[in-house]
N, C-alpha and C positions, 0 to 999 in steps of 0.2 A: 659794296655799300650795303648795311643791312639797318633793320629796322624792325620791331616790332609792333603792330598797332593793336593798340591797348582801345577801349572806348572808342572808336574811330569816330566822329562829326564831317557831317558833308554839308556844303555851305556853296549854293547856284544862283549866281546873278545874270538875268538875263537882259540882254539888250539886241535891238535889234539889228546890230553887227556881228550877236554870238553870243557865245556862254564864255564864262570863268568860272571855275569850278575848284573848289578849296576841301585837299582832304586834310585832316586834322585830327593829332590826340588832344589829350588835357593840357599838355606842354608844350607843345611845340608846332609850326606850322608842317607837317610833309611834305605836301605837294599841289603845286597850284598848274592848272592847266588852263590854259585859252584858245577857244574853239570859233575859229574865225571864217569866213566864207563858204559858207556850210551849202551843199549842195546835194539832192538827189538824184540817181540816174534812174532811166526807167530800167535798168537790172534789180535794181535795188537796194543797189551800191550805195552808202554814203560815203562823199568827200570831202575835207576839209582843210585849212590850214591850222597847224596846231605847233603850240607853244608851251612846252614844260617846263616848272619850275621846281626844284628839291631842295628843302631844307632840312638837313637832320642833324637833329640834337644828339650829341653821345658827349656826356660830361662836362656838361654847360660850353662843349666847344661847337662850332654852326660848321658844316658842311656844306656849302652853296655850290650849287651843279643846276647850268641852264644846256635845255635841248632843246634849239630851234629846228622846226622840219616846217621846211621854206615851199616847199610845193602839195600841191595836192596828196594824197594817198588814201588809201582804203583803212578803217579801222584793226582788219587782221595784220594787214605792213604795220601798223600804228601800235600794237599789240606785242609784237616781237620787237622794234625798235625802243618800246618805253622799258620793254623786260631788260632788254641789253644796258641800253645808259644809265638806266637808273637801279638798277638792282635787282633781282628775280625774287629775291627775301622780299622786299619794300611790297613789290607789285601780290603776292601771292601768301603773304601773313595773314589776313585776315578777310580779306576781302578781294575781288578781282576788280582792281579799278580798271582797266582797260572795257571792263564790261559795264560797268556806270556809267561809266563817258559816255559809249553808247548809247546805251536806255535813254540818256540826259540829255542826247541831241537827238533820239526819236521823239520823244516828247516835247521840246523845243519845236521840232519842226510841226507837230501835231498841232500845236497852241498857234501857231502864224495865219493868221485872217487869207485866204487864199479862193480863188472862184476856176470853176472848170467850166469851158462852153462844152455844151453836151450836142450829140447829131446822131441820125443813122447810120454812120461809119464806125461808132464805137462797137455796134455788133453788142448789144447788151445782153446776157446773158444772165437766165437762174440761178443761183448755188447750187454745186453740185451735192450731192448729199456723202456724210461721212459714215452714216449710218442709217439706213432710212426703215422708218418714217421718222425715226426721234431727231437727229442731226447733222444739222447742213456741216457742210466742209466751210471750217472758217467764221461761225459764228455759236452763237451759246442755247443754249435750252436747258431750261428751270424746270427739273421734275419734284414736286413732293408728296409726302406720303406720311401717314404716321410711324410712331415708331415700332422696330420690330417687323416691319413690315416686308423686309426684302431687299433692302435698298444695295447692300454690302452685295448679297450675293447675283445681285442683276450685274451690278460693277463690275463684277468677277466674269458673270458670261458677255459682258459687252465687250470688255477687256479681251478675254481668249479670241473673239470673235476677227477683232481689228490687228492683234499680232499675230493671227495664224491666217492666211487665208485660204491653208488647208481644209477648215471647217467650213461647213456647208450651214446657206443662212440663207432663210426665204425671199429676203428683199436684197436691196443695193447695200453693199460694204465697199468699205476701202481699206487694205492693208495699210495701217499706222503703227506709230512707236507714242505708247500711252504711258504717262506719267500721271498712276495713282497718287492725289495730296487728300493725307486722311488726318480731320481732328479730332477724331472719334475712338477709332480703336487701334490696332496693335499690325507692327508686320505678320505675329503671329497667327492673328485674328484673320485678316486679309490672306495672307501666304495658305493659311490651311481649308481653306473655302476654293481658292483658285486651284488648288491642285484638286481635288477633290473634281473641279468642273471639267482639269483636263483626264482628269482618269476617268472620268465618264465618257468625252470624246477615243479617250483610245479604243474603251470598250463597244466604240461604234464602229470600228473598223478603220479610224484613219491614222494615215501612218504619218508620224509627224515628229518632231523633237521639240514639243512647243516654246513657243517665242514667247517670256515672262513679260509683264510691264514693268518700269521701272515704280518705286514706291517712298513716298517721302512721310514721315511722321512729322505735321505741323504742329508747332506751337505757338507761332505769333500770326499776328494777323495776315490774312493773303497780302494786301497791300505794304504794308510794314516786309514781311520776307520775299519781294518780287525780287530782288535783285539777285539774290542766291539761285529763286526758282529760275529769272530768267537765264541765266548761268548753265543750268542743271539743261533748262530749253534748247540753249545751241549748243551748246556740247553732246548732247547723247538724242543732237536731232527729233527734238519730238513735235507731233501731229495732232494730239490728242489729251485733254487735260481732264481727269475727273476730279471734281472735288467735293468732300465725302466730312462735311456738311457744311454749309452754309452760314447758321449760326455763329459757330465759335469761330468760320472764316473772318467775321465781320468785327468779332470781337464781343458778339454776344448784343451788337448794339441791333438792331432790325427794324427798330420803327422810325428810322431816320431817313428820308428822304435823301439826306446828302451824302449820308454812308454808302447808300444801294449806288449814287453814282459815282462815288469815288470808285469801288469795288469794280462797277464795270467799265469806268475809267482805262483803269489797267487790263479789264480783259478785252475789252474793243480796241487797244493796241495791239496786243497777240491776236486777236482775230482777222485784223489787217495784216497779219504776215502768215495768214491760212491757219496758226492755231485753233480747234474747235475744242467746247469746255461741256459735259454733263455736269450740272451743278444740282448734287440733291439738297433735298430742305423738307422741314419738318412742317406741319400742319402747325393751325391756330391751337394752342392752348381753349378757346371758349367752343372749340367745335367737334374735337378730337372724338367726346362720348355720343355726341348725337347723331338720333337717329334722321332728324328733321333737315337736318344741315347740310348744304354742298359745300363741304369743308374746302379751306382755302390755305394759301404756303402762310406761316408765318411772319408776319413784321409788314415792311410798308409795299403798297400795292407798287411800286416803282421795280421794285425786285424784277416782276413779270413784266412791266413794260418793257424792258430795259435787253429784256431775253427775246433772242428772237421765236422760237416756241417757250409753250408752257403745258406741260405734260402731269397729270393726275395719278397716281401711283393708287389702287386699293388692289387688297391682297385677301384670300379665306381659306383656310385648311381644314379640309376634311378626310380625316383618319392618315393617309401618307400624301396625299397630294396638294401642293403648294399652287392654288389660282391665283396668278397675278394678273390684273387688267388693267392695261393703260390708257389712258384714251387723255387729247389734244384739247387742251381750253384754252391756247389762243395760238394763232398762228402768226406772224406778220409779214411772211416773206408769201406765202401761197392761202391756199383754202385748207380748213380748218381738216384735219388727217383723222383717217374714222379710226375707230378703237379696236385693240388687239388684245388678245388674249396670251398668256405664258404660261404652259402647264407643267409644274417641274414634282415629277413624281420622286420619292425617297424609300429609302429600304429601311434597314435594320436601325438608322439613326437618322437624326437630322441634315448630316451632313454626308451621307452615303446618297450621289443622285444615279436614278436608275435610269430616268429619261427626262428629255426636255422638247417641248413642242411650243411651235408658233399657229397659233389659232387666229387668222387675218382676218376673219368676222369674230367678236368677241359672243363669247356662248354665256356668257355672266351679266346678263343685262342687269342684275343688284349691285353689281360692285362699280357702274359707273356713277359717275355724279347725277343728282337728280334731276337737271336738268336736260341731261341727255336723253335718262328714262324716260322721261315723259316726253320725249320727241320721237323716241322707239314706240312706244304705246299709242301715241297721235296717229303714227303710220297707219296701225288699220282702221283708222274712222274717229271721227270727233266722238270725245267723252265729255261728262261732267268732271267738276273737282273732285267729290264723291269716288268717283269712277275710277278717276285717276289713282286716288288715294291709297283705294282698293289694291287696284296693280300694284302698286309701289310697295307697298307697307303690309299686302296682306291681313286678309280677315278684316275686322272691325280697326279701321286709325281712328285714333285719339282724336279730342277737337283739336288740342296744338298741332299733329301733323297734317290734317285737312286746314286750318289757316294757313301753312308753310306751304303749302300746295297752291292755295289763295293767290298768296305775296309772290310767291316765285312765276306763277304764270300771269301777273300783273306785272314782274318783273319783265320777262320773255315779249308780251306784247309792245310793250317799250321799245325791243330790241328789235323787233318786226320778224320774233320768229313763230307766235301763234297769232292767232283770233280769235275774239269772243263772238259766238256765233248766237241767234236769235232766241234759240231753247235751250239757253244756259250753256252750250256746250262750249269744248275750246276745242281748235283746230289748225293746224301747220298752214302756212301760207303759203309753204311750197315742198315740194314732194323733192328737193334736192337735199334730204336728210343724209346726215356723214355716217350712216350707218346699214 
């Protein structure tokens, strides 16, 4: 039996017996499936009873072929017996329906109203980290930065980092299999930056035949191409997701609230099955030039709520050397991770790396946000705003950046991370600073 699907339409009714799920061209019904007594084990196993139905059109003549599979079974059995009776052309033309089906009853079962009694037997435990300090194993963190900044080629060393564990890395890593999604630039773009990072490691002496990440060129929205991706997921096993940006992921839409959760809709379902996601993003357009500003990701503040960290990217070059500093603006699984430094020296071009260093106190106290600054400058003894300003900005500041200094440490006291002390001065409340 063959078929080809043209336009494909997928069409899910749920109820709380199961799915019925209708795939569809412009003409003609395909194939209707019924997913009934749906169950999960604690392996992770789903089971179901399931009921296939095929119609296919070839010359206005119907082809009706029913597969009932009367007992439970795993979706892989379900998988090979739909290829069998129904065609391998049908199941693998244009789409992998055995793998919708799937998605279509995690989600299902995701949606089901459901309550857990919680006790000290559960043994509850931290995430472990996939890469520390930036990401836990199994959940997401929102780095941004402006542009030009860096962002490709950190990908590039975080990437080598988690498929080699040949390489040597100052904090906690986990060997993963990382699937690069970029809507930015080019495999050529990407490919020549990563070789580039392992021919730098070779020139350190390690001996290795590096383990590449895999790499996708997106162009539809993440949500819109999940079912491809998650495809590409269980097939080629993957642990690690970066996606290289944000923006055109969403489709360009950012200040929508209900975007940012659809978006991690689908990634807080892979996160539940231990995938972890670096998601970069680009700064506010109103803040990108200022000096006064603790610039922030662009679009809705949901984005960072939504992540379980939120990471600061600023970057400065001087003469061959690339300062990158990172530092933690919110954390919500643990306490707020102090800031690090990336010193990636170049040679003769931009992309010749000569050396790459992890600086675990950051030595760039200007390239953090200002808010941090001025918690590093608190440490040795209460200032005025004057004072502060000074440190910050150097020389004489502007009256706009001594009122930004104002607002923000009006801001901080709020947050109960300064004091305003008697003789004007401001001062830290507590000497447990992240730096």
């Amino acid at each position: 039996m063959k078929a080809t699907l043209i336009k494909l339409h997928k069409k899910v009714k749920r109820s709380p017996f199961g799915l019925n799920i209708n795939f569809k061209t412009d003409n003609s019904l395909l194939l209707e499936v019924e997913v009934t007594n749906i169950k999960i084990h604690d392996s992770g196993e789903i089971t179901s009873l399931l009921r296939a139905t095929s119609y296919i059109a070839q010359r206005n003549v119907t082809q009706f072929y029913i597969v009932s599979y009367n007992r439970p079974r795993s979706y892989a059995t379900f998988r090979k017996e739909l290829e069998k009776d129904l065609g391998l052309n049908l199941i693998k033309s244009q789409c992998d329906i055995p793998e919708v089906i799937r998605q279509e009853v995690y989600s299902y079962l995701q949606s089901l109203d459901y309550v857990e009694e919680l006790s000290y037997k559960d043994n509850f435990k931290p995430p472990k980290w996939m890469i520390e300090p930036l990401i836990y194993k199994g959940r997401s963190t929102l780095l941004y930065a402006p542009k030009a900044s860096g962002k490709t080629l950190l990908g590039c060393i975080i990437s080598a980092n988690l498929e080699n564990p040949e390489i040597s890395y100052p904090f906690n890593k986990q060997k993963a299999r990382v699937l690069y999604l970029d809507w930015e630039g080019s495999k050529d773009e990407f490919g020549y930056k990563l070789v580039k990072v392992f021919d730098y490691y070779k020139r350190q002496g390690i001996n290795f035949s590096p383990s590449f990440p895999l790499y996708r060129r997106c162009i539809q929205r993440f949500a819109k191409d999940i079912y491809f991706i998650r495809r590409i997921i269980y097939e080629k096993k993957v642990d690690f997701i970066i996606i290289d940006s944000l923006v055109p992921a969403v489709g360009g839409v950012t200040n929508d609230a209900k975007v940012a959760g659809e978006f991690f809709e689908v990634a807080n379902a892979l996160n539940s099955q231990g995938i972890s996601f670096l998601i970069f993003t680009h700064v506010a357009k109103s803040n990108i030039e200022s000096d006064n500003s603790d610039y922030t990701w662009i679009g809705s503040v949901m984005f960072g709520n939504y992540a379980r960290s939120v990471w600061a990217l600023k970057t400065d070059r001087i003469d061959n050397k690339l300062f990158i500093t990172l530092s933690c603006r919110y954390n919500n699984i643990d306490a707020v991770k102090p800031p690090f430094d990336v010193t990636i020296e170049f040679g003769n071009s931009a992309s010749d790396i000569q050396e790459i260093q992890y600086n675990l106190e950051t030595a760039r106290v200007d390239l953090l946000p200002v808010a941090q600054q001025v918690k590093h400058y608190l440490k040795d003894g209460a200032k005025s705003i004057d004072q502060l300003a000074e440190e910050i900005y150097g020389g004489n500041p502007d009256s706009g950046k001594i009122q930004y200094i104002r607002n923000l440490l009006n801001r901080m006291k709020k947050r109960n991370e300064v004091v305003k002390l008697k003789n004007s001065k401001w001062g830290l409340i507590t000497d447990d600073v992240p730096f």
